[in-house]
C-alpha positions as CSV (number, residue, x, y, z in Angstrom):
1,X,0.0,0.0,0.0
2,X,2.7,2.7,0.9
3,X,4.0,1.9,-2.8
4,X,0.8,2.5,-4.1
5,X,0.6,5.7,-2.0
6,X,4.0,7.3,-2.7
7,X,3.7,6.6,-6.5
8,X,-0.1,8.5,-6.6
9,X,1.3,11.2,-4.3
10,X,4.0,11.8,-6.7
11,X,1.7,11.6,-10.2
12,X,-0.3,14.3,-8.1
13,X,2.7,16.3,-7.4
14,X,3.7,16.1,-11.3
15,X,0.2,17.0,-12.0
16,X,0.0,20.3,-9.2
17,X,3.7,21.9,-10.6
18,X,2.0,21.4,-13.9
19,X,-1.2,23.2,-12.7
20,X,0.9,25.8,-10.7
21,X,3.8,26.4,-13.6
22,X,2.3,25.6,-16.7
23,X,-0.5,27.5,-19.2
24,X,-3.0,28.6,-17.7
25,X,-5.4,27.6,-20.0
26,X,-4.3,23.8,-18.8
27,X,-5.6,24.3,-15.6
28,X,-8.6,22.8,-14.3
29,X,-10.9,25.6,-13.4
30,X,-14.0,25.2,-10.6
31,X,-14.5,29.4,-10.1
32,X,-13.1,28.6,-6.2
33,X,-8.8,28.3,-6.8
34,X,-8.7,28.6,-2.8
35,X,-10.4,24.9,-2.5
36,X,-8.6,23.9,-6.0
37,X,-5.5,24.4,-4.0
38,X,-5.9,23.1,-0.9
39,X,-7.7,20.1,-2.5
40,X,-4.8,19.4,-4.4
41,X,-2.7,19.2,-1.8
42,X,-4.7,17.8,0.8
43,X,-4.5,14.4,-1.3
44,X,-1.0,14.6,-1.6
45,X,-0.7,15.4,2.0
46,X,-2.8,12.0,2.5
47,X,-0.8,10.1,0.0
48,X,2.4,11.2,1.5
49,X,1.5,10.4,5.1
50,X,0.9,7.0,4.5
51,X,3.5,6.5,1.9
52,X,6.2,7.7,4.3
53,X,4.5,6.9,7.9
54,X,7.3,6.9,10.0
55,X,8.5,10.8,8.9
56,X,5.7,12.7,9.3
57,X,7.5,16.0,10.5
58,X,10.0,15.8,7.4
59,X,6.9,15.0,5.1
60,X,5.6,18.2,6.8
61,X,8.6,20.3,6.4
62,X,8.9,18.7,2.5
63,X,5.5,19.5,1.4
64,X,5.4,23.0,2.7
65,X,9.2,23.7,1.3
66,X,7.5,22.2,-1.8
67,X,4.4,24.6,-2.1
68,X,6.3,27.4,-1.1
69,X,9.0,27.0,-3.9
70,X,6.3,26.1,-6.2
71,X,4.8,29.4,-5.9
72,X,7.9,31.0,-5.8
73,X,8.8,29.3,-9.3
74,X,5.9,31.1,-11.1
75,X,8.0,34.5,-11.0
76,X,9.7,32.5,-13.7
77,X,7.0,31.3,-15.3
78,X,5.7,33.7,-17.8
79,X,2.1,35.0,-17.6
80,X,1.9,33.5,-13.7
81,X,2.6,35.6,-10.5
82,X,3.0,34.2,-7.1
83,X,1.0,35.4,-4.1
84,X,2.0,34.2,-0.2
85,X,-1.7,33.5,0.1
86,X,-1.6,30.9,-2.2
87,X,1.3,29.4,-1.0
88,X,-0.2,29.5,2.4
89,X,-3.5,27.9,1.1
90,X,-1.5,24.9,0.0
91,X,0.9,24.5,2.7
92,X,-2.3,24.5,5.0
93,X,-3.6,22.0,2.1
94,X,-0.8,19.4,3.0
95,X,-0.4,20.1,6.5
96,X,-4.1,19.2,6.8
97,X,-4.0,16.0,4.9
98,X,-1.3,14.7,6.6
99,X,-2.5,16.0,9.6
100,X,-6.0,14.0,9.5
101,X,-4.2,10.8,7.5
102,X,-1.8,10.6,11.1
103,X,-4.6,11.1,13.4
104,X,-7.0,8.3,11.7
105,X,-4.1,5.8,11.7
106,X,-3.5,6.6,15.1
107,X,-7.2,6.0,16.3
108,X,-7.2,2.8,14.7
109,X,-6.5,0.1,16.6
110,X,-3.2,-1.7,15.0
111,X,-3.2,-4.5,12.9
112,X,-2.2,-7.8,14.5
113,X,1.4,-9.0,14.0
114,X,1.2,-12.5,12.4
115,X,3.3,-14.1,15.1
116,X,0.6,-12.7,17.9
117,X,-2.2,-14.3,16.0
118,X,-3.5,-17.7,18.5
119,X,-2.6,-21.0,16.8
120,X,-5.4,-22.2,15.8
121,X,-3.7,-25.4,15.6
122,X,-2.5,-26.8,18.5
123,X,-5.5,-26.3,20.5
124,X,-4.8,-23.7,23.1
């Protein structure tokens, strides 16, 4: 599963620094680019936090380092212009996605470990 997870995470990453660098006229367009945004990366943030469960603070610091630099990277990107707002919206995005994918796992009870399963076996 955390293959599956880090391999969608990172076809949605491709497909957000498309979004966020590329033509505008590419871009998927729903009249609210706040929710766009933070949708966006809100799935990543989920794919990400399972895909690399045992980091979740440099998953954290990597996502937000990656939406801030993406935003930062359409100065260079002609027509575009970057806005802290939007960089915040996306951070917030990610934070919140990994944020809710940590908590869930946590209230979970754990799967059992196949050596603590009873032995159905022998009888006891």
């Amino acid at each position: 599963m955390r293959g599956w997870a880090l391999l969608i995470g990172g076809i949605l990453t491709a497909l957000i620094g498309f979004a966020t660098l590329g033509p505008l006229h590419y871009r998927p367009h729903t009249g609210r680019p706040d929710l766009e945004r933070f949708g966006a990366f809100f799935l990543a943030g989920v794919c990400f936090a399972i895909g690399f469960a045992k980091s979740p603070y440099r998953t954290a610091v990597a996502m937000v380092f990656a939406a801030i630099m993406l935003e930062a990277a359409q100065v260079l990107a002609p027509g575009r212009d970057a806005h802290w707002h939007d960089a915040v919206v996306k951070s917030l995005g990610a934070l919140s996605g990994l944020s809710a994918t940590y908590a869930m796992r946590r209230a979970l009870p754990p799967k059992p470990h196949p050596n603590d399963l009873p032995d159905v076996l022998s009888g006891d």
